[in-house]
C-alpha positions as CSV (number, residue, x, y, z in Angstrom):
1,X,0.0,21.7,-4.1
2,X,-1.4,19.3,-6.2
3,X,-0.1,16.2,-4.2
4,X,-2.2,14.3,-1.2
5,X,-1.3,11.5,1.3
6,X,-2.4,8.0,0.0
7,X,-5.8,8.3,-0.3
8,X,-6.7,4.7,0.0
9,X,-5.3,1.6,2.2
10,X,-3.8,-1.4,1.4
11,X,-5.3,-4.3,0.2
12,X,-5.7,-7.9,0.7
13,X,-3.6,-7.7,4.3
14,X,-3.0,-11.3,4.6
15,X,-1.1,-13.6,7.3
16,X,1.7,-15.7,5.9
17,X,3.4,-17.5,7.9
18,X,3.1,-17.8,11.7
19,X,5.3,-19.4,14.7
20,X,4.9,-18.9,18.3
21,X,6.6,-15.3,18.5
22,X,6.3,-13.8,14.9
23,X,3.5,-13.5,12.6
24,X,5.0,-12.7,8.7
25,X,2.2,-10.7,7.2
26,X,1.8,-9.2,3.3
27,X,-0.6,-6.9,1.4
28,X,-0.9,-5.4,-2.1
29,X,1.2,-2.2,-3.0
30,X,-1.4,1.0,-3.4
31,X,-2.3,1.4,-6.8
32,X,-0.7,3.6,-9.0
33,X,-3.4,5.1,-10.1
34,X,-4.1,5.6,-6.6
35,X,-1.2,7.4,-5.3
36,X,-0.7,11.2,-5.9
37,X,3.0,10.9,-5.3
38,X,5.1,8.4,-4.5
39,X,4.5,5.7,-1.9
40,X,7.5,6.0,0.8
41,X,6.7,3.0,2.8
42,X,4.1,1.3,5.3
43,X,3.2,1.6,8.9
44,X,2.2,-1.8,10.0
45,X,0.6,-1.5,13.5
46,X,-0.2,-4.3,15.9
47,X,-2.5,-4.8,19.3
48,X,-2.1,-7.1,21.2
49,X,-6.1,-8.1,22.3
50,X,-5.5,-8.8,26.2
51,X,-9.5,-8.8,26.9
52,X,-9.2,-5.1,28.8
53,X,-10.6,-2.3,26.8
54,X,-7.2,0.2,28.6
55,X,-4.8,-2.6,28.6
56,X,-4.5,-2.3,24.5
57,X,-0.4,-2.9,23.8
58,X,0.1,-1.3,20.3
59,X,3.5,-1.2,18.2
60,X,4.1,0.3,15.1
61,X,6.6,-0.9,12.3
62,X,7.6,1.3,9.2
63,X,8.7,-0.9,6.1
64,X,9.6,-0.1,2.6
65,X,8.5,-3.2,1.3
66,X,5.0,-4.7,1.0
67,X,5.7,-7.6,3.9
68,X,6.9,-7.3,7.3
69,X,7.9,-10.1,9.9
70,X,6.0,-9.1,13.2
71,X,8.4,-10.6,16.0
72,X,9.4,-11.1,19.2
73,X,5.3,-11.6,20.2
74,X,3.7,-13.4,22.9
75,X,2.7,-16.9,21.8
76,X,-1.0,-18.2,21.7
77,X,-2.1,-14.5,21.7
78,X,-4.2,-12.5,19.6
79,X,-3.2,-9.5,17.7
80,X,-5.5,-7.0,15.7
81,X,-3.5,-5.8,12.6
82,X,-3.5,-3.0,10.5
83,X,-1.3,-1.6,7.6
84,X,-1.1,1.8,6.0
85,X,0.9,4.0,3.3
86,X,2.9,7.2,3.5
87,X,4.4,9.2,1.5
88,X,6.3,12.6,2.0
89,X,2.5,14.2,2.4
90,X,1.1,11.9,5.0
91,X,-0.2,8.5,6.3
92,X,-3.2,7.2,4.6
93,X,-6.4,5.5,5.8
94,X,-6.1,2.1,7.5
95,X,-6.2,-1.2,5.9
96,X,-9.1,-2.9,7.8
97,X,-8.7,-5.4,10.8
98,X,-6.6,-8.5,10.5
99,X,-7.1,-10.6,13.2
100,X,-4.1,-13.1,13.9
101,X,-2.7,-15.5,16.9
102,X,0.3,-16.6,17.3
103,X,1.3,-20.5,17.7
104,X,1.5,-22.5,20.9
105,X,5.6,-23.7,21.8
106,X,5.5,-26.8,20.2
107,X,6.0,-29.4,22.5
């Protein structure tokens, strides 16, 4: 079987936009020259940092596109973000650690 999963992550994971319950995040596609079949979509996983090493809240969000719109979130916290690609062999590496925090209500 000559194909692989992605063998590399994506790149330059960067935040968007951000409000007090969504942070709007987008990264570069995988390189075609990169890929050994086609890219299916991306898992974008989140943490929520709540200062307890077992008290981690992780979700995970599969997209087709290279964007997603991270809602319903708790405001003024910090989340730990990282983005990968799959295809029909596998899920790639990890993009590395975006860290983002969500807005205060504005008053």
């Amino acid at each position: 079987n000559l194909f692989s999963a992605p063998s590399v992550a994506p790149e330059n994971v960067t935040v968007v936009n951000k409000t007090s319950t969504s942070i709007f995040i987008a990264w570069d596609a995988v390189p075609s020259n990169q890929r050994s079949s086609n890219i299916l979509g991306y898992n974008v996983n989140w943490t929520l940092q709540t200062g307890h090493a077992d008290r981690k809240l992780t979700e995970e969000l599969s997209v087709e596109m290279v964007y997603a719109n991270l809602t319903g979130l708790r405001k003024s916290r910090r989340f730990n973000i990282t983005v990968s690609a799959f295809n029909e062999c596998g899920e790639g590496p990890r993009s590395a650690n975006l860290f983002a925090k969500t807005d205060e209500d504005s008053k």
